[in-house]
N, C-alpha and C positions, 0 to 999 in steps of 0.2 A: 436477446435481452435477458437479464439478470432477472431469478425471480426472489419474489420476497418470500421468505417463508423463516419467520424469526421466531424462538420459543425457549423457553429452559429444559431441560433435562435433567431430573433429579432424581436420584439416589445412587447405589451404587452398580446396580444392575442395570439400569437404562445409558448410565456412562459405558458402559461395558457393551452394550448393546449398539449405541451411537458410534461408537468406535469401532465397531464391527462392520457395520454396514456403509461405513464412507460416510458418515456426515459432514459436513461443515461446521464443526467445530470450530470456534474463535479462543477460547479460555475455560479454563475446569477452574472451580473455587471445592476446598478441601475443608471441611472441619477441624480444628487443630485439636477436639477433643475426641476423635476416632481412632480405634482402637491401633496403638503403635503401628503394629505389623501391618494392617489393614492398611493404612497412611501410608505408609511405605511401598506398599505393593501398588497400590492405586498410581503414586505418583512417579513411579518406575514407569508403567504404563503408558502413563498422559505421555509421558517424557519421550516415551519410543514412539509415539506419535507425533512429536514433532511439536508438543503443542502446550503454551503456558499456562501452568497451573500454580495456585497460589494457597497457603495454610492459611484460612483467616478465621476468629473466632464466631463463634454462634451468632452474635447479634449481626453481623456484617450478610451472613448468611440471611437471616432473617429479612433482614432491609432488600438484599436484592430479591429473594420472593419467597412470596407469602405462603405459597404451597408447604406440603410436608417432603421436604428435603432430603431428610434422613442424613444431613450431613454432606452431602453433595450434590453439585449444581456446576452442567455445563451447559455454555453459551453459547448457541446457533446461531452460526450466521446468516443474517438478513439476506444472503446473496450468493451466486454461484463462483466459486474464482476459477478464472480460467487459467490457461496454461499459457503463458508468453509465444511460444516456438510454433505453438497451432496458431494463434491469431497471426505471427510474422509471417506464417506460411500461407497463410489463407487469405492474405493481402497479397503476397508478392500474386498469388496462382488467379488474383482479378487483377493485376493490371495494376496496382495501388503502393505507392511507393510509403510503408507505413511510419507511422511516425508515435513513438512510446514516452511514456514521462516514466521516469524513475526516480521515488520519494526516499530519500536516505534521512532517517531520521526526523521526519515531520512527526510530531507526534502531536500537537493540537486539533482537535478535531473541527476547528474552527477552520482553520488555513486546509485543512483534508478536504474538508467540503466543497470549500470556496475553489479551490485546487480541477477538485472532479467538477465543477458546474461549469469554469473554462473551456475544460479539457472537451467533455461533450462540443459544449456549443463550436468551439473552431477546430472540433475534425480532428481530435489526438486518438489512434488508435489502441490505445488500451493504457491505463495504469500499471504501475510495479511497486508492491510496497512489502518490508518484509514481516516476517512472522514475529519477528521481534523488534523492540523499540519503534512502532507505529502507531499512528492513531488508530482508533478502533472502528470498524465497519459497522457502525450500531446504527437505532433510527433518527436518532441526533444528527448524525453524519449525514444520514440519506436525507433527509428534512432540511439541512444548511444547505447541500448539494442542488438543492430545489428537485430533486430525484433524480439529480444526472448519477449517482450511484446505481441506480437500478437499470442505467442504461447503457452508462459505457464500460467496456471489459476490464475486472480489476482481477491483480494476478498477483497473488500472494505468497514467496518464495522465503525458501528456509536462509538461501546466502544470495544477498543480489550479485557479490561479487562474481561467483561463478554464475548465473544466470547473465552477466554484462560480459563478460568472457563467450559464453557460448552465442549471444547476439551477436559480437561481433564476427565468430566465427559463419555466422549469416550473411554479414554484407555489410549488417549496423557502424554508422557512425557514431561516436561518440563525444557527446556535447555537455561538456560542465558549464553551473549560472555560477559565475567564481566574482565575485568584484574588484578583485585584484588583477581582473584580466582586461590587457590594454585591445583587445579585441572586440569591437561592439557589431551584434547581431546582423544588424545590415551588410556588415562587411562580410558574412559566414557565406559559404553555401547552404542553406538550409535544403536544398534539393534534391534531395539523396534519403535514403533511408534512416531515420533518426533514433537515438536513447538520448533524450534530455532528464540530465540527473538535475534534481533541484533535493540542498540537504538545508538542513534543520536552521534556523535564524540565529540559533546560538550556536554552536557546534562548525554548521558547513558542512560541507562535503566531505566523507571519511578521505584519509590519503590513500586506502585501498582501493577506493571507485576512483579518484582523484588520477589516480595512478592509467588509470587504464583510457581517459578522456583523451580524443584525439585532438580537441579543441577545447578552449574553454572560452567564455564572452561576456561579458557583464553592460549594463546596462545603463546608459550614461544619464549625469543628473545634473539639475542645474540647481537646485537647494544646497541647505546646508548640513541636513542630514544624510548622513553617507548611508544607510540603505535601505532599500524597499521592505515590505512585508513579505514573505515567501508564494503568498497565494498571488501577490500581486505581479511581482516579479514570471513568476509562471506563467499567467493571465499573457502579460506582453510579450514574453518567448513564443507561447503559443501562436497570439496575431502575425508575428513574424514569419516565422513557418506558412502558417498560411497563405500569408500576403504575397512572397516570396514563391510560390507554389502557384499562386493565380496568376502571376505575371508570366 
């Protein structure tokens, strides 16, 4: 289980510290009125750690916390991420044919939530979201989730491209929710080891991940608006899988 352990890290010695010792870092917020060089070097830093940092002025700083700052403030994540290739290993080594959601580009944290509280309840083995253009793992997120975030494995990756590349080098199937696809879920095998990519309401699925989908399936409607919600849309892929799985 994921544990909670959410705080800020402020100044410029405790980032430096936090960084050192593996934390869970989510985002670094910068003073844009700290001393040039200092700026620089600080965000050189963040940067080789993989991890977004942003210049914002004093007052923004202030707003997000009240402590003394000293100009810098980074953001702990509420939760542990796992690693994608340990959880598909540690399923295949019980017996359990796993089954992954991969978020390209969800970034509402409304639909993240609602997303992970599915994914729990019908038995999805782990999320994938990336380090960038994601919603945020905050307590918003775990509270919408109803705290299926603290419960089911999320796994936060610098390129999911290559991380969906090296799944399938696993065994994974790969399944786009595309609505352009004359494919509908029923007709899928879902029985097999799965990456269900679900991307952004606006945008879709990159053509990178797109690219690499061995299938894609979309979900048929009998309204007049052409398409679901994202959370919701996942919510039904999920029960599929499932259902499909029990039979």
């Amino acid at each position: 289980m994921n544990k909670q352990n959410s705080e800020w890290i402020t100044g410029k010695n405790g980032l430096l510290e936090g960084l050192e010792s593996g934390q869970e870092i989510q985002k670094v917020y910068l003073g844009d009125y700290l001393e040039t060089e200092v700026l620089r070097q600080l965000i050189k830093i963040v940067r080789k750690h993989k991890i977004s940092v942003l210049t914002v002025p004093r007052t923004k700083l202030d707003k997000l916390c009240k402590s003394n700052h000293q100009g810098v403030l980074a953001l702990i994540s509420p939760i542990r991420f796992e690693n994608p290739y340990d959880l598909a290993s540690h399923a295949f080594e019980s017996g359990v044919l796993p089954v992954m959601a991969m978020l390209d580009g969800v970034t509402d944290v409304h639909n993240f939530g609602a997303i992970a509280r599915s994914a729990e309840v019908l038995g999805i083995t782990g999320l994938i979201i990336g380090k960038r253009n994601s919603a945020p793992v905050n307590h918003e997120a775990i509270k919408i989730s109803a705290g299926a975030l603290l419960r089911i494995p999320i796994c936060k990756e610098t390129s999911l491209f290559h991380t969906l590349r090296n799944l399938k080098k696993m065994g994974f199937t790969v399944l786009a929710a595309d609505e352009r696809a004359t494919l509908r879920p029923r007709e899928a095998d879902l029985k097999k080891p799965l990456v269900i990519i679900m991307g952004s309401e606006g945008e879709g699925i990159s053509d990178e991940l797109k690219s690499e989908a061995d299938l894609s399936v979309s979900i048929p409607q009998a309204g007049k608006i052409n398409s679901l919600n994202v959370s919701v849309a996942a919510g039904i892929l999920f029960y599929e899988v499932m259902l499909q799985r029990q039979e």
